[in-house]
C-alpha positions as CSV (number, residue, x, y, z in Angstrom):
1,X,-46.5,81.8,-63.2
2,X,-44.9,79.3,-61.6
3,X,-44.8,75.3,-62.7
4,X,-47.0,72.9,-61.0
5,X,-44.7,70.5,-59.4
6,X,-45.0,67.1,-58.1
7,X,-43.4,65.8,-55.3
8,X,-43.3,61.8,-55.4
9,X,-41.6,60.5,-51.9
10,X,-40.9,57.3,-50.9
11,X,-37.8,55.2,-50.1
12,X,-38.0,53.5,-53.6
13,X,-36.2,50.6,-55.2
14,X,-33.9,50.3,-58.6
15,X,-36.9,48.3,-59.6
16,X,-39.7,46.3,-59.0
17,X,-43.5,47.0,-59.6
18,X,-44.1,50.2,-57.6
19,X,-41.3,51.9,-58.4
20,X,-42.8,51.1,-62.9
21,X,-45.9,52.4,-61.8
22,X,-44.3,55.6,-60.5
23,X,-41.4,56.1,-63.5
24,X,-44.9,55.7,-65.6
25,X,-46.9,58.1,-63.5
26,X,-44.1,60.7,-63.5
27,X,-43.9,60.6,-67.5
28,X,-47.8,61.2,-68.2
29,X,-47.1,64.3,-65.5
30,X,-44.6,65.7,-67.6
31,X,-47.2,65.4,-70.8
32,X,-49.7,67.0,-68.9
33,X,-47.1,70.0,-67.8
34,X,-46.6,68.8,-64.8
35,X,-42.7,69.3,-63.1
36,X,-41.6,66.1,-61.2
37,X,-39.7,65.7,-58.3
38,X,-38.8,62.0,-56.8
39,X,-37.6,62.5,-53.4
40,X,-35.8,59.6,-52.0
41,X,-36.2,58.2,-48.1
42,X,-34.5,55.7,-46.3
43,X,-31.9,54.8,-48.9
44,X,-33.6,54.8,-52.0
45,X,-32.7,54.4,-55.2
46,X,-33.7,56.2,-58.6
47,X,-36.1,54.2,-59.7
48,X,-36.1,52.2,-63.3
49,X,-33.4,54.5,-64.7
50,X,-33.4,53.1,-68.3
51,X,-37.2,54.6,-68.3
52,X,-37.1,57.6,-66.1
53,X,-37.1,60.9,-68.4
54,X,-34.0,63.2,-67.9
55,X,-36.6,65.7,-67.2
56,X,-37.8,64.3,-63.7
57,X,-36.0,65.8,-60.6
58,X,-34.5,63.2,-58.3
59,X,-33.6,64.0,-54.6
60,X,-32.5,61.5,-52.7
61,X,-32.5,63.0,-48.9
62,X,-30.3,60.6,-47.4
63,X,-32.0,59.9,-44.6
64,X,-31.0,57.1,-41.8
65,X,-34.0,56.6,-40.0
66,X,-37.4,57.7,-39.7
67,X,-37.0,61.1,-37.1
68,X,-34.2,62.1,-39.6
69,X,-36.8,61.6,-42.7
70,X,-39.4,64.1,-40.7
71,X,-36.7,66.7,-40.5
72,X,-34.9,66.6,-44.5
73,X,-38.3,66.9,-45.6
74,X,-39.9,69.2,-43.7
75,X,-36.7,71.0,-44.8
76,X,-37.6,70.5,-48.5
77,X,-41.2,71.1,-48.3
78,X,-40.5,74.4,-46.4
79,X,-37.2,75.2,-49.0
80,X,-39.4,74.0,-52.7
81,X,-43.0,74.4,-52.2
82,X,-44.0,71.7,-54.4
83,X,-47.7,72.0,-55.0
84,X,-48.7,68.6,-53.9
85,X,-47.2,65.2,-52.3
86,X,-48.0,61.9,-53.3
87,X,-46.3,59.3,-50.9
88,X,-46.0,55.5,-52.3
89,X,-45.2,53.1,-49.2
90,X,-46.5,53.4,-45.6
91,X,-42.7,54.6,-44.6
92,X,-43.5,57.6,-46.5
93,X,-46.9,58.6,-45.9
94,X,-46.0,58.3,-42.2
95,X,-42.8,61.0,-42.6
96,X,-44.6,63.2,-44.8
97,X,-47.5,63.8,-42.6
98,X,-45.0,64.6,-39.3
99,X,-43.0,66.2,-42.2
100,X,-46.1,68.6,-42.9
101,X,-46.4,69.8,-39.4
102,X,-43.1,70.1,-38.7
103,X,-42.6,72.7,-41.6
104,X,-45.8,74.3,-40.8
105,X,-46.6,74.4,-44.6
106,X,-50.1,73.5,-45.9
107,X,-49.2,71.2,-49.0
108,X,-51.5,68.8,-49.8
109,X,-50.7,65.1,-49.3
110,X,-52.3,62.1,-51.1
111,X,-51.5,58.9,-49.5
112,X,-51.4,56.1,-52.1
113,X,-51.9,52.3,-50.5
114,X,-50.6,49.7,-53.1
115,X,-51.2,46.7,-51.0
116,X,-53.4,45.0,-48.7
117,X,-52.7,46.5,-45.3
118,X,-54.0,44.2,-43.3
119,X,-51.5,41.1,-44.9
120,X,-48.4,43.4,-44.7
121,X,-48.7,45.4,-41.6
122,X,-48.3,42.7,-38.7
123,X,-47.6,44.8,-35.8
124,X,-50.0,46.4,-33.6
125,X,-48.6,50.1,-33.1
126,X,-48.2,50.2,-37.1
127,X,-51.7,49.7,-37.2
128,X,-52.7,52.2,-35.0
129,X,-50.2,54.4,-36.2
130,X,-52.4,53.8,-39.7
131,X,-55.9,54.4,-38.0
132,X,-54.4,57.9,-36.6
133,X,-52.2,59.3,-39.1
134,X,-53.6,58.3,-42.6
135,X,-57.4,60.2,-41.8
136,X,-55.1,63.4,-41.3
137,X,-53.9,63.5,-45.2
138,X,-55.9,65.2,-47.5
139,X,-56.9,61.9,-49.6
140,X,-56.3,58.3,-49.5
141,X,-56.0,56.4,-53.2
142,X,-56.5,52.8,-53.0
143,X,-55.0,50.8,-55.9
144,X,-57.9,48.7,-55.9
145,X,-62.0,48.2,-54.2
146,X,-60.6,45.2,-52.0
147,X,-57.6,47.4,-51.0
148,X,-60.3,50.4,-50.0
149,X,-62.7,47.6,-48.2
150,X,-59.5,46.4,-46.2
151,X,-58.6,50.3,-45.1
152,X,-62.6,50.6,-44.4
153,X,-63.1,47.4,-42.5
154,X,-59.8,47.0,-40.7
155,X,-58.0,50.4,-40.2
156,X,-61.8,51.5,-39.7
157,X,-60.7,54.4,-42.2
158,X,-63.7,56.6,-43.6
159,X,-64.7,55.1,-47.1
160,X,-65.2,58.9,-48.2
161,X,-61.8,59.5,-48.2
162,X,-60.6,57.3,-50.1
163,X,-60.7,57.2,-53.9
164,X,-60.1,54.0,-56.1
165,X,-57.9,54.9,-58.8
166,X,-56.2,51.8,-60.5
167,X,-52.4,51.8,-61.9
168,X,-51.4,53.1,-64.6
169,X,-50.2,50.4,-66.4
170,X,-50.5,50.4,-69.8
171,X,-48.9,52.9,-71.7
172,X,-48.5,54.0,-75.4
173,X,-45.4,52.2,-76.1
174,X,-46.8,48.5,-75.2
175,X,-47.0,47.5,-78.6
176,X,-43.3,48.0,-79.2
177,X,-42.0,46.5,-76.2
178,X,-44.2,43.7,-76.4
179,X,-42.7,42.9,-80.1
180,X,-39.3,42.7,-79.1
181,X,-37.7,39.0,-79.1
182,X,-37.3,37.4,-75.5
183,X,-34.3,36.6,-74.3
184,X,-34.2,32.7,-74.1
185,X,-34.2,29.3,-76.2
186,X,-37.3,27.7,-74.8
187,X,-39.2,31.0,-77.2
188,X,-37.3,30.4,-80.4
189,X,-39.6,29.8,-83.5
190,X,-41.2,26.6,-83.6
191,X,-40.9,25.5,-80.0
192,X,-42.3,22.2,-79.2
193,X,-44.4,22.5,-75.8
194,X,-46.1,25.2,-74.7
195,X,-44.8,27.7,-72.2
196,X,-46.2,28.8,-68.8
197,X,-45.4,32.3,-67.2
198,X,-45.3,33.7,-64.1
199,X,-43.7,36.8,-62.6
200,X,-42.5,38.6,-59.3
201,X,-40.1,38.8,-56.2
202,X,-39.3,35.6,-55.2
203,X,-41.2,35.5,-51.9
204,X,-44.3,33.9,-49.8
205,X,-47.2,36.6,-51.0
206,X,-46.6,35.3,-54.4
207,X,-47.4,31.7,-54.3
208,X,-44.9,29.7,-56.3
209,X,-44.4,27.0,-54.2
210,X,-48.5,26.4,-54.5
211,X,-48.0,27.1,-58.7
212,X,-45.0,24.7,-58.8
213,X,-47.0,22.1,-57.2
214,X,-49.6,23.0,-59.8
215,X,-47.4,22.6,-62.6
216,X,-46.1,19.1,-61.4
217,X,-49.7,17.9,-61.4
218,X,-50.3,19.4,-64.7
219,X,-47.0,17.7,-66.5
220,X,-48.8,14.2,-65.3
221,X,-51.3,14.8,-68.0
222,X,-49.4,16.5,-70.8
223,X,-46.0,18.2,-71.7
224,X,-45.4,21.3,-70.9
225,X,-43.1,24.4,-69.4
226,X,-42.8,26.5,-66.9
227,X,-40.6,30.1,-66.6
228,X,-41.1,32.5,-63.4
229,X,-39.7,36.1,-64.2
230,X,-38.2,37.7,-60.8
231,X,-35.7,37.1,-57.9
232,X,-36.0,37.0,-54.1
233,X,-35.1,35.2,-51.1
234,X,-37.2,32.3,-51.5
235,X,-35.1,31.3,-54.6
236,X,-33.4,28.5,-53.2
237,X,-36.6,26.8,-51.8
238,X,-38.4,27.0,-54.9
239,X,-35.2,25.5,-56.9
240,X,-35.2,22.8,-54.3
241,X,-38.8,22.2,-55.0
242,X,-38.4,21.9,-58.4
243,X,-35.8,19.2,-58.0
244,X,-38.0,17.0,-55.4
245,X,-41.3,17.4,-57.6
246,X,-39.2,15.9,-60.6
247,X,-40.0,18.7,-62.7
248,X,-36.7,21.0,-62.7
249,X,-35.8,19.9,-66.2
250,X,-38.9,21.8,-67.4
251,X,-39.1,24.5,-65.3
252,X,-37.0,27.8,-65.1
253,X,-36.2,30.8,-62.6
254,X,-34.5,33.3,-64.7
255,X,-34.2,36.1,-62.4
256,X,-34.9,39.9,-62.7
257,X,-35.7,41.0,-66.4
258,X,-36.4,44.8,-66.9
259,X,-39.4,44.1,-69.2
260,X,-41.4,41.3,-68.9
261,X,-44.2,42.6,-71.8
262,X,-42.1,40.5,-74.7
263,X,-42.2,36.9,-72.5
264,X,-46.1,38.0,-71.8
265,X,-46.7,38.4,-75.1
266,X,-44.4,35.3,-76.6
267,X,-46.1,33.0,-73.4
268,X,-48.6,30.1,-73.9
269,X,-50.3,31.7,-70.4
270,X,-49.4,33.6,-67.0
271,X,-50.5,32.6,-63.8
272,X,-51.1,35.1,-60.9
273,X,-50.9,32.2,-57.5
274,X,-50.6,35.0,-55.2
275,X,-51.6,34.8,-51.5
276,X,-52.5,38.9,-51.8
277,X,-52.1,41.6,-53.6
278,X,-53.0,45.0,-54.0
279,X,-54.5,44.7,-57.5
280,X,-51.7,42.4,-59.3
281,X,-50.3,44.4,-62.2
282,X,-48.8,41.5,-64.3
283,X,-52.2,40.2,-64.8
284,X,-53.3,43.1,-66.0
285,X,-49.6,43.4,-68.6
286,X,-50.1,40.3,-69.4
287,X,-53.9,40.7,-71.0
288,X,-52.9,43.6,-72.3
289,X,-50.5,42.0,-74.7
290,X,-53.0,39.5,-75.7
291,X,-51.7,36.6,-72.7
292,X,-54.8,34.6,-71.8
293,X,-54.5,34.3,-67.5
294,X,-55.4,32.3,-65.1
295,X,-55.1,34.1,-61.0
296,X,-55.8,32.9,-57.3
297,X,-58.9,35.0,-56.0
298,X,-56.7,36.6,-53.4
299,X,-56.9,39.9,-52.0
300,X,-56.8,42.2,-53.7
301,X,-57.3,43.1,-57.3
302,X,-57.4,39.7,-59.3
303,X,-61.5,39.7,-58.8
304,X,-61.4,43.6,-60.4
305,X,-59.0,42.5,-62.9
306,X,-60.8,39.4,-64.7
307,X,-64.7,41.1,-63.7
308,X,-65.7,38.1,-61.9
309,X,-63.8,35.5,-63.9
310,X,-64.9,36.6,-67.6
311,X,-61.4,37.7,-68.8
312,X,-59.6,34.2,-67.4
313,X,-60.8,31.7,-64.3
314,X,-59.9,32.0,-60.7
315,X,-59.3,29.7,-58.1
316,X,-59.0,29.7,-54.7
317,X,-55.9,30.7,-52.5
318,X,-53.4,27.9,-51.7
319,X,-55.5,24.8,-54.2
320,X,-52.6,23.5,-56.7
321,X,-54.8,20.9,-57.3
322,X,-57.9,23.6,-59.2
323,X,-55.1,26.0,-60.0
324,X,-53.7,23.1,-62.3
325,X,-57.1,22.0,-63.5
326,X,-57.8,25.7,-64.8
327,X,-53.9,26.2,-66.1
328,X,-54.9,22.9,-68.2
329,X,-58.5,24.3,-69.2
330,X,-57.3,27.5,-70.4
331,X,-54.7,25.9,-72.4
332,X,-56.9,24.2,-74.6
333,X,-59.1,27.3,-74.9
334,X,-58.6,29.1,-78.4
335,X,-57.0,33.1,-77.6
336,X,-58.5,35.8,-77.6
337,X,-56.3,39.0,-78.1
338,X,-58.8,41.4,-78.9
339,X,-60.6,40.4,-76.1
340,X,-58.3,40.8,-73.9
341,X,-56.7,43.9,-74.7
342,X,-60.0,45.7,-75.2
343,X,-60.5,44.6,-70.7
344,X,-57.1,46.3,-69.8
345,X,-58.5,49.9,-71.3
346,X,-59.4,50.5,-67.4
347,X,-55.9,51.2,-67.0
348,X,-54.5,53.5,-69.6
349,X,-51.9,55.5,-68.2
350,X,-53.0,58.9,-69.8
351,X,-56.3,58.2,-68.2
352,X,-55.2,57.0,-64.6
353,X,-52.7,60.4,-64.3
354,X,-55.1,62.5,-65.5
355,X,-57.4,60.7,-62.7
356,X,-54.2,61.6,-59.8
357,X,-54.1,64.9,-61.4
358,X,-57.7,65.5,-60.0
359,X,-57.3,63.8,-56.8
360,X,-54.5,66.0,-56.2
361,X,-56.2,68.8,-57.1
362,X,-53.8,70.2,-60.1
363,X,-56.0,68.9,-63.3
364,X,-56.7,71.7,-65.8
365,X,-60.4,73.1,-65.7
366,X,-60.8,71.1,-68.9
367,X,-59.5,67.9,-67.9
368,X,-61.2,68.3,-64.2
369,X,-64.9,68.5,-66.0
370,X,-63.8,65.5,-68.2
371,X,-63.1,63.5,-65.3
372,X,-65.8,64.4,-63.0
C-alpha cells in the first residue's frame, strides 16, 4: 500500500511564525504516518531548518511568477500524486487551485487562511479573485472564529465550508525549550526591574509604536524594561522613537531569535499591541510557559485566546494610554502558571494535526471517530 503523503505548498520563509506552525504541523504528520512533502513557490525557502525532520521532503519549484507556479505544479501533482494539498498563504491557494485544473487530477485541496483578509488583501481584483476561487477548494480552515466571520462577512464565503481549527502551537518539547537560559544581561539572576516582552516582525500590523508609547507612560510611574523579539522594516522608526520618548536606555530591539519560549518564560509579561492578527500565536507561547499577557482586542484571535479577558486583560486597538494602565495592573497581579498553561491545552499540536488529518480526509478510522 502506498504512504499517505502530504503536500504542504506555499512560497515559505527561513522563518517567521507560519513557516513554525508548518515545521510543527509536518512533524505530528510524520508521528501519525503521514509522508511530508514542502513544496516551495515563488522563491521559498526551507523553512526553520534547525527544527525540520530530515524525514520531510522539500521541493522547491523554482518558480518566477504566478503562471509559471500553475504549470511546475500542475506538473508535480500530475508526476507525485500526493493524497492531499494544504496551501499556507493566498499566493498558494490561488496556484494550486489553477494548478488542479491544469493537471486534470482530483487531489483534494484545503486552503488554510492565517490572517485577517480583509486587513491584508487591499486590492479589489485580489478580493474577487478570493470570492471566486477559494469556494472551489474542497475546505477552507480558518486559524481563528474572527478569521472565519471576516471570510463570511466580507469575501461573502459560505460559513459551511470553513472549519476553525487553531495552530498547533504547543508541542511536547515546550518544557525544555522554555528552560534554556536567554541570551542577554538584562535576565541574569537577580535582575533589578522587571522585564516587559513583546515579539514579531518589525512592522505596522504589530503595534510597537502604540506599546512604546505605552511603556513611556508606564516608566512615569515606576521602573521598568522593555525587550521586543523580531526584525523588520520599521526598525529604524521605532529606534528613533525610543530615543524621542526618553526611554531608549531601558528599552531593547534585539532582532530575530529562533526561540523565543526561554525570554517568554524568563519575562516579567508579554504584550500582544497588534492592529490584527489572525489568532496571535505568541500570546498563546507565551501562557503556555507560564507568562502572564496583556493583548489589544484586535482582529483576530486575541478575544479566543484570553476567553473574554479571563486569561490576561485587553484593551482597545491604538490606546497606549489603557494599554499602559493594564501593563501596570498585571504587573502587580501575583502569577499564575498553572492557570495559564492549563488555557493553552486548546492548542496541543498532537490534537490540532490530528484535527487537519480529518479535515483533509486522511485520519485513521480510529482517530476520525475520536475527533468527530
Amino acid at each position: 500500500m502506498r504512504p499517505r503523503r502530504i503536500a504542504i505548498v506555499g512560497p515559505l520563509k527561513a522563518w517567521g511564525g507560519i513557516e513554525g506552525k508548518v515545521v510543527t504541523l509536518a512533524r505530528e504528520f510524520l508521528t501519525q504516518g503521514i509522508q511530508v512533502d514542502l513544496v516551495l513557490l515563488r522563491g521559498g525557502q526551507t523553512p526553520c531548518p534547525d527544527r525540520l525532520p530530515p524525514e520531510v521532503r522539500v521541493i522547491d519549484l523554482a518558480t518566477r511568477s504566478k503562471p509559471d507556479g500553475i504549470r511546475r505544479l500542475a506538473a508535480y501533482l500530475r508526476d507525485q500524486h500526493p493524497n492531499a494539498v494544504l496551501t499556507v498563504k493566498d499566493h498558494s491557494a490561488k496556484v494550486a487551485l489553477l494548478a488542479r485544473f491544469l493537471a486534470r487530477v482530483q487531489t483534494p485541496i484545503l486552503i488554510k487562511v492565517t490572517n485577517t483578509l480583509s486587513q491584508t488583501i487591499r486590492r479589489p481584483i485580489q478580493r474577487l479573485m478570493i470570492r471566486l476561487m477559494y469556494p472551489r477548494a474542497d475546505g477552507i480552515i480558518a486559524i481563528s472564529q474572527g478569521v472565519k466571520r471576516d471570510l463570511v462577512d466580507v469575501y461573502g464565503i459560505p460559513g459551511e465550508r470553513i472549519s476553525v481549527i487553531y495552530n498547533p502551537t504547543v508541542s511536547d518539547d515546550f518544557p525544555a525549550r522554555a528552560a534554556r537560559t536567554p541570551e542577554h544581561p538584562w535576565f541574569a539572576p537577580g535582575r533589578p526591574l522587571p522585564v516587559i516582552l513583546a515579539a514579531g516582525r518589525l512592522t505596522r500590523q504589530k503595534g510597537f509604536d502604540i506599546l512604546l508609547e505605552a511603556f513611556a507612560r508606564l516608566r512615569r510611574t515606576r521602573p521598568a524594561r522593555l525587550m521586543i523579539l523580531g526584525d523588520g522594516p520599521e526598525r529604524p522608526a521605532l529606534e528613533a522613537q525610543a530615543r524621542r520618548l526618553g526611554i531608549d536606555a531601558d528599552v531593547a530591539l534585539i532582532g530575530f531569535v529562533s526561540d523565543p519560549l526561554p525570554y517568554m518564560a524568563q519575562a516579567d509579561l508579554f504584550v500582544l499591541s497588534s492592529r490584527y492578527e489572525g489568532l496571535g500565536n505568541v500570546l498563546v507561547e507565551a501562557m503556555a510557559v507560564g507568562c502572564p499577557v496583556v493583548s489589544t482586542d484586535c482582529p483576530s484571535g486575541p478575544r479566543e485566546i484570553l476567553e473574554d479577558g479571563h486569561h490576561g486583560p485587553l484593551v482597545p486597538v491604538e490606546n497606549a494610554e489603557m494599554l499602559a494602565e493594564a501593563m501596570a495592573e498585571r504587573l502587580d497581579q501575583t502569577r499564575r502558571a498553572e492557570d495559564l498553561g492549563a488555557a493553552t491545552r486548546r492548542f496541543d499540536s498532537r490534537h490540532i494535526a490530528a484535527e487537519y488529518l480529518h479535515a483533509l480526509g486522511l485520519a485513521r478510522t480510529d482517530e476520525a471517530n475520536r475527533i468527530t
